[in-house]
ROPA-899490 format. One record per residue (C-alpha): residue number from 1; y negated, z negated, x negated. Coordinates in steps of 0.1 Angstrom, whole numbers, plus 5000, padded with zeros to 4 digits. Layout:
% residues N
<r><num>NUM</num><py>Y</py><pz>Z</pz><px>X</px></r>
...
//
This chain:
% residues 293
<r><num>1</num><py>1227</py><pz>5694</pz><px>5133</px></r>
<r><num>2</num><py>1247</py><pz>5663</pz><px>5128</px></r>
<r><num>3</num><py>1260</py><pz>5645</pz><px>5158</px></r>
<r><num>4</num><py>1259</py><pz>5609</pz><px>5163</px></r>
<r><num>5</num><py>1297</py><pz>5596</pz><px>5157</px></r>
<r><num>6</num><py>1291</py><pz>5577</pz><px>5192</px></r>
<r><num>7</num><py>1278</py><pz>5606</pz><px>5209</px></r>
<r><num>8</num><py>1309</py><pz>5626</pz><px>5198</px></r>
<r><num>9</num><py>1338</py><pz>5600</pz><px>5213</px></r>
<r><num>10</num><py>1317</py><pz>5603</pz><px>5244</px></r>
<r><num>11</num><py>1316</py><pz>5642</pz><px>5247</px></r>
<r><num>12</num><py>1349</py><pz>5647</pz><px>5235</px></r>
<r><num>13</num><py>1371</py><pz>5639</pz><px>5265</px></r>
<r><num>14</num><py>1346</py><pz>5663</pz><px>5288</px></r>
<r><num>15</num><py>1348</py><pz>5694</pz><px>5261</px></r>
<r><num>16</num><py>1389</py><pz>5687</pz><px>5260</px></r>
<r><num>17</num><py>1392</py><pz>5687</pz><px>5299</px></r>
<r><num>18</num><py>1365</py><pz>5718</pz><px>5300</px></r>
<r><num>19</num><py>1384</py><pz>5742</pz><px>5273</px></r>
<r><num>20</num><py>1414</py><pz>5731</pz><px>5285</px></r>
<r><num>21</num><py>1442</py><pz>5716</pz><px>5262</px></r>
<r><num>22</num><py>1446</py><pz>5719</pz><px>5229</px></r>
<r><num>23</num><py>1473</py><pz>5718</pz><px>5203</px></r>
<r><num>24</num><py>1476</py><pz>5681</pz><px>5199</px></r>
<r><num>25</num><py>1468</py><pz>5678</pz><px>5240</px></r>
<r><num>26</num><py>1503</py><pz>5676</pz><px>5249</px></r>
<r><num>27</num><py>1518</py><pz>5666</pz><px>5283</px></r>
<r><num>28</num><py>1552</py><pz>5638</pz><px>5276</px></r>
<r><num>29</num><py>1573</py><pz>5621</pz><px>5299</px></r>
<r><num>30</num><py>1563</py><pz>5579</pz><px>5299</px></r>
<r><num>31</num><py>1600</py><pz>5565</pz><px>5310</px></r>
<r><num>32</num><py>1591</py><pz>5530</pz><px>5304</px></r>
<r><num>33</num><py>1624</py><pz>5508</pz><px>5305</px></r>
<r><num>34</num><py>1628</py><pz>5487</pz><px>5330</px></r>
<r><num>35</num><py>1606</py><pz>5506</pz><px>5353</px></r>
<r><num>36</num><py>1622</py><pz>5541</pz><px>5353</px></r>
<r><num>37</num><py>1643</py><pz>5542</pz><px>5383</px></r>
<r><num>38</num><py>1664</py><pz>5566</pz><px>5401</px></r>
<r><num>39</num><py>1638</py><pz>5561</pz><px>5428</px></r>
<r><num>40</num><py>1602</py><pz>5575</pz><px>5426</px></r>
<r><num>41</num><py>1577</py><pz>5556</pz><px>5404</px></r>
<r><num>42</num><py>1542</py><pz>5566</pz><px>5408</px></r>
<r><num>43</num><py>1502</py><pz>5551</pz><px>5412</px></r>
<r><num>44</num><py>1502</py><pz>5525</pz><px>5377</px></r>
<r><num>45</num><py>1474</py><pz>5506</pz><px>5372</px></r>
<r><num>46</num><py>1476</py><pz>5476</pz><px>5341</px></r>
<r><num>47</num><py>1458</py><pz>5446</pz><px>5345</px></r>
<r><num>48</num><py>1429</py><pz>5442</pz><px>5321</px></r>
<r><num>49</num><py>1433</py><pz>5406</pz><px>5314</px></r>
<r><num>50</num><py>1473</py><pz>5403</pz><px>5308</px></r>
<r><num>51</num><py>1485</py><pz>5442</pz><px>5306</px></r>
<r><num>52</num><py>1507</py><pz>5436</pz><px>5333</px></r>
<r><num>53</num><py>1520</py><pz>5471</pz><px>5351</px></r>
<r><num>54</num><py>1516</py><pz>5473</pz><px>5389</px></r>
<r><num>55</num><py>1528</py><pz>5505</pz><px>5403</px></r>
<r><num>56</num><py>1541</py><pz>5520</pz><px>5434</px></r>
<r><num>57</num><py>1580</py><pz>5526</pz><px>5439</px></r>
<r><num>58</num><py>1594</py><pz>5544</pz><px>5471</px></r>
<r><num>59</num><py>1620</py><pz>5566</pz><px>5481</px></r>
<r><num>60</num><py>1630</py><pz>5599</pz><px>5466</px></r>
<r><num>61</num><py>1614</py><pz>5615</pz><px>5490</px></r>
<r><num>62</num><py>1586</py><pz>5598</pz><px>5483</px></r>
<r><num>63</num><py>1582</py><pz>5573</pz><px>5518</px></r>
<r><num>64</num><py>1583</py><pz>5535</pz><px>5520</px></r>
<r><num>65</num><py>1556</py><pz>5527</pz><px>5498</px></r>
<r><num>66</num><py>1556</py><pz>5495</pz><px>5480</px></r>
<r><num>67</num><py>1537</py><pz>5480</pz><px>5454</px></r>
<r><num>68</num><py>1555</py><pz>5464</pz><px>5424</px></r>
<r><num>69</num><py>1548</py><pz>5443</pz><px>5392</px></r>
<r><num>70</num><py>1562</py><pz>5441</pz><px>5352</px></r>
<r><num>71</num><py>1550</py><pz>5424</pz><px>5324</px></r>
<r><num>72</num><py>1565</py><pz>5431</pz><px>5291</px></r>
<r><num>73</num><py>1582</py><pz>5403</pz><px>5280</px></r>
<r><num>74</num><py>1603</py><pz>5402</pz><px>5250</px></r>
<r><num>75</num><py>1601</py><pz>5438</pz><px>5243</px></r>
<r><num>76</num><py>1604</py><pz>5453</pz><px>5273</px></r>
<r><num>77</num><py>1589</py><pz>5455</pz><px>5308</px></r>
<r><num>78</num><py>1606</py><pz>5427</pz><px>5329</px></r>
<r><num>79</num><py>1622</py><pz>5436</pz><px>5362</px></r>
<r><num>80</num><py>1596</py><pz>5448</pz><px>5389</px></r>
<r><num>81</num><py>1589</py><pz>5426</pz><px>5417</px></r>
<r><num>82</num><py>1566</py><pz>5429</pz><px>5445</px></r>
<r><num>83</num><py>1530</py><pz>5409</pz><px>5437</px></r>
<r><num>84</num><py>1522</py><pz>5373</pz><px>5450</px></r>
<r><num>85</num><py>1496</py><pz>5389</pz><px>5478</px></r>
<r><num>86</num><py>1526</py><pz>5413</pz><px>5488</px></r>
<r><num>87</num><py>1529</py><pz>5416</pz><px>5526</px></r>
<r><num>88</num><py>1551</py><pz>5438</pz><px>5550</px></r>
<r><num>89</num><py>1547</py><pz>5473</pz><px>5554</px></r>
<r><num>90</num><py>1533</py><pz>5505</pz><px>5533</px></r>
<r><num>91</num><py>1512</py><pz>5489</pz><px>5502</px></r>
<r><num>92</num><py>1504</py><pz>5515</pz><px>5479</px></r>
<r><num>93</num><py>1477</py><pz>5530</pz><px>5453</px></r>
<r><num>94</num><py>1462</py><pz>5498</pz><px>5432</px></r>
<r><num>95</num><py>1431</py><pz>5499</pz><px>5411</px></r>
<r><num>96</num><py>1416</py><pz>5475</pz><px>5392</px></r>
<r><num>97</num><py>1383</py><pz>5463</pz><px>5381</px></r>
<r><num>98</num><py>1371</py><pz>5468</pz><px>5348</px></r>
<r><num>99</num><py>1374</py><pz>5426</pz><px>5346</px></r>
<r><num>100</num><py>1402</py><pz>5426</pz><px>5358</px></r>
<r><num>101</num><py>1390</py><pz>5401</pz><px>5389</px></r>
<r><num>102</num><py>1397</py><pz>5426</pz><px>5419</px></r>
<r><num>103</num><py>1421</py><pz>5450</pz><px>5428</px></r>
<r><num>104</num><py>1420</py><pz>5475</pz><px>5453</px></r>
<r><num>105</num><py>1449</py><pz>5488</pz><px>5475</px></r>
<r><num>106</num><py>1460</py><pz>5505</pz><px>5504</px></r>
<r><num>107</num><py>1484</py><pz>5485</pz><px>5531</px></r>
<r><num>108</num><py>1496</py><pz>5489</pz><px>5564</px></r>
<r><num>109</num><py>1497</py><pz>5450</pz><px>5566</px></r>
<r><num>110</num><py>1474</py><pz>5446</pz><px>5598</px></r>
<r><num>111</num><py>1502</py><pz>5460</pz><px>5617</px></r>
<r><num>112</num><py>1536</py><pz>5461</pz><px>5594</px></r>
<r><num>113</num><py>1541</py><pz>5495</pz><px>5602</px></r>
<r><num>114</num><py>1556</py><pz>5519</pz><px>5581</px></r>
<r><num>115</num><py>1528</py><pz>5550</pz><px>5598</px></r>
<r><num>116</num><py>1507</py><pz>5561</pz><px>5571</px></r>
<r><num>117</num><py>1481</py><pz>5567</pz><px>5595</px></r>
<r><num>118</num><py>1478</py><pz>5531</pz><px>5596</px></r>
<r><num>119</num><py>1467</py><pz>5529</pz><px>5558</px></r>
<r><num>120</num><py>1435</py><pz>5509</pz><px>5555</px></r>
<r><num>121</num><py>1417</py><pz>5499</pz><px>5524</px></r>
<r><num>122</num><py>1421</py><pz>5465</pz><px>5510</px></r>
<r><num>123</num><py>1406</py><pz>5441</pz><px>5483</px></r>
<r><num>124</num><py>1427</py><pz>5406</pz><px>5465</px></r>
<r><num>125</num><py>1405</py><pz>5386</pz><px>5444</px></r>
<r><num>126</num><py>1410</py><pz>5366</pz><px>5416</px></r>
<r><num>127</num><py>1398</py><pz>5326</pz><px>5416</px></r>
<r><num>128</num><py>1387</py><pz>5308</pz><px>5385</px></r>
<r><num>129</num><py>1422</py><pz>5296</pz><px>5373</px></r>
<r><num>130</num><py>1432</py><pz>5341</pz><px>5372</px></r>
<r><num>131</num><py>1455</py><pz>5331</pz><px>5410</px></r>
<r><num>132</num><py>1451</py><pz>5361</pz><px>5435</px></r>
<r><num>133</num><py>1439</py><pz>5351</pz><px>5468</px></r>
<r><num>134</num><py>1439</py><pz>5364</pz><px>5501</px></r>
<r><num>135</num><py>1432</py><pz>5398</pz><px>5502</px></r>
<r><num>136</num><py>1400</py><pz>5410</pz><px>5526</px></r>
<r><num>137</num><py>1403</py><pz>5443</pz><px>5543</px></r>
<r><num>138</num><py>1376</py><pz>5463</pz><px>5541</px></r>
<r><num>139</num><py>1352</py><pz>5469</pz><px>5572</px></r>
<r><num>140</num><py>1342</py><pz>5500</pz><px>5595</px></r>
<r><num>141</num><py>1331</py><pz>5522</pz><px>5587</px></r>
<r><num>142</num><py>1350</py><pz>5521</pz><px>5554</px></r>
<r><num>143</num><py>1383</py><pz>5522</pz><px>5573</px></r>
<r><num>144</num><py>1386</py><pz>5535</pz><px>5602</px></r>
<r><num>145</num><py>1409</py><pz>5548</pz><px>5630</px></r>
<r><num>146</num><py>1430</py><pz>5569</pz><px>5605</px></r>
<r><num>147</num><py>1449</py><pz>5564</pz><px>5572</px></r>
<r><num>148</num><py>1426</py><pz>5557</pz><px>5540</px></r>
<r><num>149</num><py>1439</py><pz>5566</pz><px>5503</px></r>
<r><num>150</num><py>1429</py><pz>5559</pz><px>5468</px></r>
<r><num>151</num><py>1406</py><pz>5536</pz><px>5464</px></r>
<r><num>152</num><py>1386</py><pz>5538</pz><px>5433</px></r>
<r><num>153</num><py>1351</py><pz>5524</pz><px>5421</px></r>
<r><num>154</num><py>1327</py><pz>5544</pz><px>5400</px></r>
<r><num>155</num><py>1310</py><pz>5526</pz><px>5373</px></r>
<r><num>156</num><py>1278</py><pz>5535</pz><px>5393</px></r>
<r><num>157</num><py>1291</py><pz>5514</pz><px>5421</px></r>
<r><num>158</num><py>1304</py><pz>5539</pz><px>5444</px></r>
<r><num>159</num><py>1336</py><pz>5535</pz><px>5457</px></r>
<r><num>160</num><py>1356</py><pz>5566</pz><px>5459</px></r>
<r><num>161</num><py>1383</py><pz>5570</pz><px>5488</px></r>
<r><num>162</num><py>1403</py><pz>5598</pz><px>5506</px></r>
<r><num>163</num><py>1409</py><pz>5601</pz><px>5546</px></r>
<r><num>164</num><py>1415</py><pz>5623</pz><px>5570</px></r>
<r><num>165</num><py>1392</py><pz>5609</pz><px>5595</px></r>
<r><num>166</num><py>1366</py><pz>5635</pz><px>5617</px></r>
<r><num>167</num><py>1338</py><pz>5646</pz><px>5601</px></r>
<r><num>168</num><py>1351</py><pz>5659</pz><px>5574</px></r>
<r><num>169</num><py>1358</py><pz>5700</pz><px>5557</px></r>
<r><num>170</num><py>1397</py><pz>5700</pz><px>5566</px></r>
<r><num>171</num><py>1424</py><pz>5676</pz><px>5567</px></r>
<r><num>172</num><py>1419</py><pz>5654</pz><px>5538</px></r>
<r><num>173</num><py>1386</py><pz>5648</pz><px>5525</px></r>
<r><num>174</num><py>1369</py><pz>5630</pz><px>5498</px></r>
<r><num>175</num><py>1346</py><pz>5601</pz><px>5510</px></r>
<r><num>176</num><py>1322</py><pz>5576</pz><px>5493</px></r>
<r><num>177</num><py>1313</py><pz>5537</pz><px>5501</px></r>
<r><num>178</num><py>1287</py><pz>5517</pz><px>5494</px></r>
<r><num>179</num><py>1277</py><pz>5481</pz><px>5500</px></r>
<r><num>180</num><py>1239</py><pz>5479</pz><px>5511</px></r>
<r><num>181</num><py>1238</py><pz>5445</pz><px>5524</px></r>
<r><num>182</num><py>1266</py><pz>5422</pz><px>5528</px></r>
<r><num>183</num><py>1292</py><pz>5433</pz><px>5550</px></r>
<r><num>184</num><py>1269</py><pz>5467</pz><px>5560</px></r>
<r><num>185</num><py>1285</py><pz>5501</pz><px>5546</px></r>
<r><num>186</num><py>1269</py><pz>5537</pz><px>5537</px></r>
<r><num>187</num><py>1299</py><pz>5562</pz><px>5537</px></r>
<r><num>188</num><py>1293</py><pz>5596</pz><px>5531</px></r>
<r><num>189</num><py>1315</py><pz>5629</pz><px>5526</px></r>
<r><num>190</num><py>1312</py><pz>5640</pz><px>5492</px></r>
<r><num>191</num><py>1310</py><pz>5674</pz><px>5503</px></r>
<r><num>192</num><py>1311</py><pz>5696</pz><px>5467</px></r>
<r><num>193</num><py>1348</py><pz>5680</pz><px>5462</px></r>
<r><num>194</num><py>1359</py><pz>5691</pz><px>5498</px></r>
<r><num>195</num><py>1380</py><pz>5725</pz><px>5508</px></r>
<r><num>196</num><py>1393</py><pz>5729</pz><px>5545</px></r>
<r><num>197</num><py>1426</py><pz>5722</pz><px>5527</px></r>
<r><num>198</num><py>1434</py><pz>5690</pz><px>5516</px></r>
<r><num>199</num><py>1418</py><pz>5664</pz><px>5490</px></r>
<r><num>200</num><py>1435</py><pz>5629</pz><px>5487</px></r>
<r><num>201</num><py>1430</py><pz>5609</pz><px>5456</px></r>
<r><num>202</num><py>1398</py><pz>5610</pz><px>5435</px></r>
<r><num>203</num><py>1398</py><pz>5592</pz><px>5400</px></r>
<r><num>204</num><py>1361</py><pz>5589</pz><px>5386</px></r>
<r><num>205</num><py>1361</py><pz>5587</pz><px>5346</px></r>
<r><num>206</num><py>1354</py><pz>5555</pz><px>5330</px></r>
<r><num>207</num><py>1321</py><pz>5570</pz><px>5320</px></r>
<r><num>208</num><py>1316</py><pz>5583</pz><px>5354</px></r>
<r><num>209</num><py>1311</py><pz>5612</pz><px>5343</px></r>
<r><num>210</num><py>1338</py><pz>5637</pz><px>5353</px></r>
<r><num>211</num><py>1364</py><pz>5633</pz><px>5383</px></r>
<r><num>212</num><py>1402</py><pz>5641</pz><px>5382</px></r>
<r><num>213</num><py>1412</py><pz>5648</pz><px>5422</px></r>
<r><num>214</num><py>1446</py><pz>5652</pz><px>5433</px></r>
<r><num>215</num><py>1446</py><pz>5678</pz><px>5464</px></r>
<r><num>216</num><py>1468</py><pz>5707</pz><px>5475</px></r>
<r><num>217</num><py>1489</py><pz>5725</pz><px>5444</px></r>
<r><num>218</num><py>1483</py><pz>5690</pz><px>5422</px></r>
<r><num>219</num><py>1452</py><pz>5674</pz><px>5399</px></r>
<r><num>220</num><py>1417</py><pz>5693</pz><px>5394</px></r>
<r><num>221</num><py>1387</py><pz>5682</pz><px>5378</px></r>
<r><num>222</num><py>1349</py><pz>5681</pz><px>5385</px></r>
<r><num>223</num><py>1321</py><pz>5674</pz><px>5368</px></r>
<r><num>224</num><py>1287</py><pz>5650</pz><px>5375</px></r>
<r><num>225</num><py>1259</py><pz>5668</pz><px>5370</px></r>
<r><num>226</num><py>1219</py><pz>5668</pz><px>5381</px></r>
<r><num>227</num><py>1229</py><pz>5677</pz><px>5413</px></r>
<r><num>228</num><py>1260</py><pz>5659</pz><px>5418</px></r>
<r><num>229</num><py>1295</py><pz>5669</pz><px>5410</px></r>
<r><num>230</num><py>1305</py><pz>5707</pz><px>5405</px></r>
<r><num>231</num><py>1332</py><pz>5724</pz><px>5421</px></r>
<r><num>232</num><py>1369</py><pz>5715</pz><px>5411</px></r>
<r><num>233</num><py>1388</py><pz>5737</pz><px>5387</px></r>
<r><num>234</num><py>1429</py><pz>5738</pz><px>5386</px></r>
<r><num>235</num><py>1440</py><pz>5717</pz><px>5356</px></r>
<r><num>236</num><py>1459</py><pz>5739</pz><px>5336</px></r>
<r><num>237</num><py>1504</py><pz>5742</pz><px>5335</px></r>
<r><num>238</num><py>1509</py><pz>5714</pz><px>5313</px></r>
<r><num>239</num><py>1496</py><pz>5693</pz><px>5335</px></r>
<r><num>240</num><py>1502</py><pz>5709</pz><px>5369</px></r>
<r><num>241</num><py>1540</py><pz>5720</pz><px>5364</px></r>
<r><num>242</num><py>1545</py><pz>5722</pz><px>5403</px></r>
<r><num>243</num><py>1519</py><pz>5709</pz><px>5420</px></r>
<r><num>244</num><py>1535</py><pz>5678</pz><px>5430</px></r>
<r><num>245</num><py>1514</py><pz>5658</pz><px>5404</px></r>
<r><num>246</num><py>1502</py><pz>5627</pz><px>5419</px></r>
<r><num>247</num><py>1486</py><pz>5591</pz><px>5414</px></r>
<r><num>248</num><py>1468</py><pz>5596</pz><px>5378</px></r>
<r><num>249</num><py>1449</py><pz>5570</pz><px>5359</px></r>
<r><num>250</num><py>1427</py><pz>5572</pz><px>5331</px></r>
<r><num>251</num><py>1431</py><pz>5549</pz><px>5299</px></r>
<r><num>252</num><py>1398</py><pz>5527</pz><px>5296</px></r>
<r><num>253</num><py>1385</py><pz>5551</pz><px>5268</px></r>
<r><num>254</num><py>1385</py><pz>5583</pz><px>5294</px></r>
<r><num>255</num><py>1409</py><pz>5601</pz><px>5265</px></r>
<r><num>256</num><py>1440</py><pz>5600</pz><px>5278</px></r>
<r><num>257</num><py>1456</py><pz>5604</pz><px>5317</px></r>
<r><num>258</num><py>1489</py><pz>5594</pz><px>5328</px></r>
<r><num>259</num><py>1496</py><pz>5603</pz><px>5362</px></r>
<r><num>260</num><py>1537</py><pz>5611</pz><px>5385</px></r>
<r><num>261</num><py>1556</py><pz>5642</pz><px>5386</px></r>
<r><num>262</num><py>1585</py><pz>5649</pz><px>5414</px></r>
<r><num>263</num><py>1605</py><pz>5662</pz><px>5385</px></r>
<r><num>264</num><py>1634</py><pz>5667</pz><px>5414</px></r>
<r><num>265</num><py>1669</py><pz>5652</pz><px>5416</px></r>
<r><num>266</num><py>1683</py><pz>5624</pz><px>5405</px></r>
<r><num>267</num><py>1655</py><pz>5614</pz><px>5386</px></r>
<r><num>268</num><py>1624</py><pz>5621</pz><px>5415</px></r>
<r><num>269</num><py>1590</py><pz>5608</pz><px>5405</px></r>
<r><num>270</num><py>1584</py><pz>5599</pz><px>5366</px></r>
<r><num>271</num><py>1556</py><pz>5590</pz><px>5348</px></r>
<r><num>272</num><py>1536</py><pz>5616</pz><px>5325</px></r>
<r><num>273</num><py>1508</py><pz>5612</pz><px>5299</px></r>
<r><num>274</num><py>1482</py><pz>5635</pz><px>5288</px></r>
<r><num>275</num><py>1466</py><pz>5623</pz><px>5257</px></r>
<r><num>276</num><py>1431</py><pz>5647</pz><px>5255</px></r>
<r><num>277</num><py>1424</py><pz>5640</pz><px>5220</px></r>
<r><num>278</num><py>1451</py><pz>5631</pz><px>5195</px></r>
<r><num>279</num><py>1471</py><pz>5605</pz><px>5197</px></r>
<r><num>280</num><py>1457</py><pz>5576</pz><px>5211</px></r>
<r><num>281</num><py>1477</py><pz>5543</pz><px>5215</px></r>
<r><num>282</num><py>1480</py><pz>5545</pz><px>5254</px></r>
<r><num>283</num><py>1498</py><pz>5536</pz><px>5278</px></r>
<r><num>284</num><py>1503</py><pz>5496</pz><px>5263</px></r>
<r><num>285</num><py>1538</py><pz>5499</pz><px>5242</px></r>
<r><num>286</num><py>1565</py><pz>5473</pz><px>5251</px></r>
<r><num>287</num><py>1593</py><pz>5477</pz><px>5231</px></r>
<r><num>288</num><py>1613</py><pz>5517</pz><px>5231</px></r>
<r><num>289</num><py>1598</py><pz>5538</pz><px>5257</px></r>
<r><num>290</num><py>1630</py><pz>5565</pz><px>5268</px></r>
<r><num>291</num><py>1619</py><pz>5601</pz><px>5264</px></r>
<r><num>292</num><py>1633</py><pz>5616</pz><px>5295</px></r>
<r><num>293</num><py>1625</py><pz>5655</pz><px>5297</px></r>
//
């Protein structure tokens, strides 16, 4: 039987994730310059209308979250610098919108604090003229008394978190928002993705069809199925080296995932992509991109 060529680009992502890799699914360092610090880089997201790079840098060990900015400009990514909706304390984790008119973050900017338990979940929007504005945080019981991570939308219009507030399997959980009304909330525990370990960071697939979570020992994946997503399975070596894998993003096409690795001292967290099938052109090339090992 002859398979649609559109049908193919759609399944082929799920079979490479689900066999696990193969030859031309290597894992490679992504040291863009400019970015690649001594310090730890992790969390990118680019912005779908000018391919700028926001990303999080902190410490070496991994505290004082801060979100940071570079566009490539004249072949190369410019100096970093914090974002025009920047305020003080932990700002971490940003997602974008497939339009590119939102972004969602985490932020301790209610308080200034640097306590991640003070994390809450936060939303900038764009005006007409492509100026962030204010950014809104999200209500109870979205956020709540303790930290939030992660926040990422499904294309079915869930928004995907992690928290370690009650109610959930363990520390960590995975948890689920949706708007049902204006300003009134349904948040659930999306129980199939939960252990009574912990489960921080869930990405949904462009498709919404699979989920890569990032939760004790480093990245798993689940699937969506009839009955809502499946168990997660261990990604394999090449992608967990040591477990402290972290912060991974799929390029819009669901083929390729680059995600952070504490690859240890000097260099701490750098940047790592996983292209699923072949080759493809992502992340967005600006100039030479150093191949650290």
């Amino acid at each position: 039987m002859r398979m649609k060529a559109g049908w193919l680009g759609l399944l082929l992502p799920v079979a490479a994730l689900a066999a696990g890799p193969s030859p031309s699914a290597a894992v490679q360092p992504w040291a863009p310059q400019g970015v690649s610090s001594e310090l730890f880089e992790s969390h990118p997201a680019f912005d779908p209308r000018n391919g700028e790079l926001y990303f999080v840098r902190s410490s070496k060990t991994f505290s004082g979250w801060r979100i940071l900015t570079s566009r490539c400009d004249g072949g190369r990514w410019s100096a970093p610098v914090p974002p025009p909706f920047a305020a003080a304390g932990l700002e971490a984790d940003p997602w974008f919108t497939p339009d590119g008119r939102s972004l969602y973050f985490i932020s301790t900017r209610a308080s200034g604090s640097q306590r991640s338990k003070d994390l809450d979940i936060w939303r900038v929007d764009r005006d007409a003229g492509g100026r962030w504005g204010a950014p809104v945080r999200l209500p109870a019981p979205v956020n709540s008394d303790e930290a939030e991570w992660f926040p990422r939308l499904a294309a079915d219009g869930w928004l995907y978190f992690g928290s370690n507030r009650s109610g959930g399997a363990g520390g960590n959980d995975i948890w689920r928002a949706r708007e049902t009304a204006p300003g009134r909330w349904r948040v659930e525990n999306v129980a199939a993705l939960n252990t009574a370990g912990n489960e921080y960071e869930p990405l949904p697939s462009p498709d919404g069809k699979r989920m890569i979570v990032m939760a004790d020992g480093g990245l798993y994946l689940s699937r969506l199925g009839p009955h809502g997503w499946s168990a997660k399975e261990k990604l394999g070596p090449q992608v967990n080296a040591n477990g402290s894998e972290i912060g991974a993003l799929f390029s819009p096409s669901g083929r390729s995932l680059l995600f952070a690795r504490d690859t240890g001292e000097p260099r701490s967290g750098e940047f790592f992509v996983w292209h699923l099938d072949g080759d493809e052109a992502w992340p967005p090339s600006c100039g030479t991109t150093r191949q650290r090992g």
